[in-house]
C-alpha positions in Angstrom: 45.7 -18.7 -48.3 43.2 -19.2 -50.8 43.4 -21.5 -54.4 41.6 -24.2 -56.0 41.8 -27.4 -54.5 44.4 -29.3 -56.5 43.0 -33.2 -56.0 40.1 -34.6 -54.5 40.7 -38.0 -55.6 42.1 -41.1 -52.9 44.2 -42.2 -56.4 45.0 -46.0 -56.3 43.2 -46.2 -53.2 40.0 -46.6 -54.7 37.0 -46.5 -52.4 37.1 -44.3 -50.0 37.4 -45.8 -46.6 36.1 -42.6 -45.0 34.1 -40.2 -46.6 33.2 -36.3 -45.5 30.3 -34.8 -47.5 28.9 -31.2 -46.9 30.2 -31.4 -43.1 29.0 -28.3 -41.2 29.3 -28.1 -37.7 28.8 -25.2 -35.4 29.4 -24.0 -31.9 26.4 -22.2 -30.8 26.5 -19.8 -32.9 29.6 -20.3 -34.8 30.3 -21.9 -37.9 33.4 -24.4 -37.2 32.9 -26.2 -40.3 31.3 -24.6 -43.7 30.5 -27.4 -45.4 34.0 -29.8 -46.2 34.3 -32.3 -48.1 37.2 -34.9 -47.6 38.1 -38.8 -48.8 40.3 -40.7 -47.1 41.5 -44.1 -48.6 41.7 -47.7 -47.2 45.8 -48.1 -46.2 46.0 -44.2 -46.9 48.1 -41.7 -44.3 46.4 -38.7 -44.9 47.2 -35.1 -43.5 45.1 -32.0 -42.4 46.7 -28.9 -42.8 46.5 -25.6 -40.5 46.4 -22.8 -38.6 45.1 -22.7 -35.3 41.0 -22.3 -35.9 40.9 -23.5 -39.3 38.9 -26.8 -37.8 40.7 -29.5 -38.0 40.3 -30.9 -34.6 36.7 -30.2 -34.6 37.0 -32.5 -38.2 38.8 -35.4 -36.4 35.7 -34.6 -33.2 33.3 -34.4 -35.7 34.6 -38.5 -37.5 34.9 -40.2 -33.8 31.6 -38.8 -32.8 32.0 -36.5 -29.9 30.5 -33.3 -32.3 27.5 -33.8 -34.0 27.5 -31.7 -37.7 24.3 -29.6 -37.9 24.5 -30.8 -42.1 26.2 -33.6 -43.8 27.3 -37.0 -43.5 30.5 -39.1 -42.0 30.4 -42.6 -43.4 33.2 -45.1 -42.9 33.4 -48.5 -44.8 30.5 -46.6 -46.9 27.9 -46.6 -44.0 26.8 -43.4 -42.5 28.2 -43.2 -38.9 27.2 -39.3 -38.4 25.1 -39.6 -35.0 26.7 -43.0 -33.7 28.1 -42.1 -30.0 32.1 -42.1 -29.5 32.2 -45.1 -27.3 30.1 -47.4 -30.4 32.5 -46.4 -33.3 35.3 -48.4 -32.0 33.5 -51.4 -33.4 33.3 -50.4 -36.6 36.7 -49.8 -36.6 37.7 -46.3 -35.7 40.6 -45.1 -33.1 40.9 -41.8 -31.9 44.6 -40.2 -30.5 43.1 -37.0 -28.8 45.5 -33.7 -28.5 47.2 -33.5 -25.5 47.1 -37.2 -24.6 45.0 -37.6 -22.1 46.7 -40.9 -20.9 44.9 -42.3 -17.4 47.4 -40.7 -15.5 46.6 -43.2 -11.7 47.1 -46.3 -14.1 50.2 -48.4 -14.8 50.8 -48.5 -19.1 49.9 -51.8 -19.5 46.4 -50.9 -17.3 46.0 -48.6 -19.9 46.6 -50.7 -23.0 44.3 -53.1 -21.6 41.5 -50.4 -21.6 42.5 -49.7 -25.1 41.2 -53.4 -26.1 37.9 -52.7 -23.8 35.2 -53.9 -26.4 36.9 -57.2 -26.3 36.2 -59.7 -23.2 40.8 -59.7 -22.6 43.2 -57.7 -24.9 44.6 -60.0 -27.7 48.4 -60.9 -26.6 49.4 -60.2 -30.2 48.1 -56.9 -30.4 49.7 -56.1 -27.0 53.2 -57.9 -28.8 52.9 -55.3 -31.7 52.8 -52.7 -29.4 56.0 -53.3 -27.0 57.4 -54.1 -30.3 56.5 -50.5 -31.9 57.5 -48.8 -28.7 60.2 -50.9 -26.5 60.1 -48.4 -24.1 56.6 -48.9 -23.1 57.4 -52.7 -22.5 60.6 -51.2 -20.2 58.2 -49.2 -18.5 54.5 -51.2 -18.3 54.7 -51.6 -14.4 55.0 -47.8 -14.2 52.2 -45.6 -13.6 51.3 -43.4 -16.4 51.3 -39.8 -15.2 54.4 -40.3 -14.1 56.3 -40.8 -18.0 57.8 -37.8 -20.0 55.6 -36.3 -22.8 56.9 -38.7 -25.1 56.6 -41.4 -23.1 52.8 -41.0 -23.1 52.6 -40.2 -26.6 53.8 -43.3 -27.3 51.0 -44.8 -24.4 48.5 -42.9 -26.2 48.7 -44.4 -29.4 49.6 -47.3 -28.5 46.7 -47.9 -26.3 44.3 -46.9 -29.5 46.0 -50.2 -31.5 44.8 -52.6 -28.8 41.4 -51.3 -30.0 42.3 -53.0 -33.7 41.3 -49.6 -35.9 41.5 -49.8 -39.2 41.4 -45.5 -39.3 43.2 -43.9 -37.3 42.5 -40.4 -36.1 45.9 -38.5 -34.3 45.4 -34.8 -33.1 48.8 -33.2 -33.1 51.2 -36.5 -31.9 54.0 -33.6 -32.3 52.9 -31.4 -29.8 55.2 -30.3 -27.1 58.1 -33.0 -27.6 61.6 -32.3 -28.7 62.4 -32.6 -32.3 64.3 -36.3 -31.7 61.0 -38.0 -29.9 58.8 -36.5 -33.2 61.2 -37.9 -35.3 60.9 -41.2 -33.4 56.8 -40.8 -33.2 56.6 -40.2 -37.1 58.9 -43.5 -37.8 56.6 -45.4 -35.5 53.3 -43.7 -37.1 55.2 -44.6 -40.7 55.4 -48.5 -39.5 51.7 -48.5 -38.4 50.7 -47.4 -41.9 52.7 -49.8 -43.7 51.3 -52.7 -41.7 48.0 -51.6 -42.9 46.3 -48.7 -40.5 44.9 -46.3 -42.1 45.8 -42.5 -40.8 44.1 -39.0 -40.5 46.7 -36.9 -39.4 46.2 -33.5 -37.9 49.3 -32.0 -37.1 51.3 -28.3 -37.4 54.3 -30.0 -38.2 53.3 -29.9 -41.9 57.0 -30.9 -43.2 56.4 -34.3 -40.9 52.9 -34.8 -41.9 53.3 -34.5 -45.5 56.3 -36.8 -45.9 54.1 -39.0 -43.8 51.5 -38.4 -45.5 50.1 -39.9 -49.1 47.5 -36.9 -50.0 46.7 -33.9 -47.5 44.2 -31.3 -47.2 44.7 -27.7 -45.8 41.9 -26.1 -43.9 41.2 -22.4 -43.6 38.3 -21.2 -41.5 36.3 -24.0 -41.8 36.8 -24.8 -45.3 39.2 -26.5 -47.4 41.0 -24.4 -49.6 43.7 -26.9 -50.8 44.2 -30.7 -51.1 46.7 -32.7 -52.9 48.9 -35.2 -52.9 51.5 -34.7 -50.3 54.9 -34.3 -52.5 53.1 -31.8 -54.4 51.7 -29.9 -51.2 55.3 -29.6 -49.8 56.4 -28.0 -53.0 53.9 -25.5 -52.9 55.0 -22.0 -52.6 52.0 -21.0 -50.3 52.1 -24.3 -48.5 56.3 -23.5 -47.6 55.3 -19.8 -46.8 52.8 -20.4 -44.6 53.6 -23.9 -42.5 57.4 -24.1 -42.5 58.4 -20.6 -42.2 60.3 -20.0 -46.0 60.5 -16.8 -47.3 59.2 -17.8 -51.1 57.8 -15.7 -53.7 53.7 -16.6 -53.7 52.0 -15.2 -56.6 
């Protein structure tokens, strides 16, 4: 896919609340990133866009601080966080919902919400409120150990234990991934309500008719380097966009 980028604007948003500029990163050798530039608004939901390889985990990696970019800067709230370890950016705001999960599998749910709030002395009992009250089922289920919940069930764990850390961004790698259609639907409505009470969202995700009516801008990747960015209703009206991530047979010119 190839095309100018159609918007690098956050709109109404103003100031970006997290801010990519000239981000390379490699592996070894390799060239994961060629030099991106993103924005990402305070109160946005914003989407990254495609195909296996194209970077965007190594983008979300990359924010939270577990890749280091060989050129560039990552700076959230406007200072530079690029070079900060993982563990550290949770103060300043930043949660990370890893692909695949990665739930602490020997530990009961609410163990693990409690070691989402870990960089405060006890968890706030109105953060853990907001989540049972997100996801009922993990209040149903908080005496039961972890790796023993369906996919969804510790999707739902997953991002539920990153709110108990209070982010104000929010990354998610692929919440979709592996759950039946009804459970995505239910993840997206949940993800929708977390937005709306005033998280912040960078969204990596193959479901790109989900993310994008999530979504209020999105960016598609391709080998490294963003080749389109929008807002959201006009990505999912793209031609290219419809032929390539949902699977329409379309007319691109």
């Amino acid at each position: 896919m190839s095309g100018p980028e159609l918007d690098k604007n956050p709109g109404e948003h103003g100031t970006p609340l997290l801010e990519l500029s000239g981000l390379r990163v490699f592996y070894g050798a390799i060239e994961a990133l060629k030099g991106i530039d993103l924005t990402v608004g305070r109160g946005e939901a914003v989407a990254l866009l495609g195909a296996n390889g194209a970077g965007k985990s190594t983008t979300l990696k990359t924010v939270s601080g577990m890749l280091a970019p060989r050129h560039g800067e990552v700076r959230l709230h406007g200072e530079r966080i690029d070079g900060i370890a993982s563990h550290e950016l949770v103060r300043f705001g930043l949660g990370h919902v890893p692909e695949g999960r990665r739930v602490f599998a020997r530990m009961t749910v609410l163990e693990n919400l409690t070691m989402g709030a870990y960089r405060f002395r006890r968890p706030d009992p109105d953060d853990l409120d907001r989540v049972f009250g997100l996801f009922p089922r993990l209040h149903e289920r908080r005496k039961q150990i972890a790796g023993t919940l369906s996919g969804g069930e510790q999707q739902m764990l997953a991002i539920g234990r990153a709110l108990m850390g209070k982010p104000e961004l929010l990354l998610l790698d692929e919440p979709s991934m592996g759950l039946a259609p009804l459970i995505v639907e239910q993840i997206f409505d949940i993800l929708r309500e977390v937005n709306e009470q005033g998280t912040t969202l960078l969204l990596v995700e193959q479901n790109a008719s989900e993310a994008l009516q999530l979504a209020n801008r999105g960016y598609v990747l391709e080998t490294g380097e963003v080749v389109m960015s929008g807002p959201a209703d006009t990505l999912l009206a793209d031609p290219r966009i419809r032929a390539a991530y949902l699977g329409e047979h379309v007319e691109v010119d």
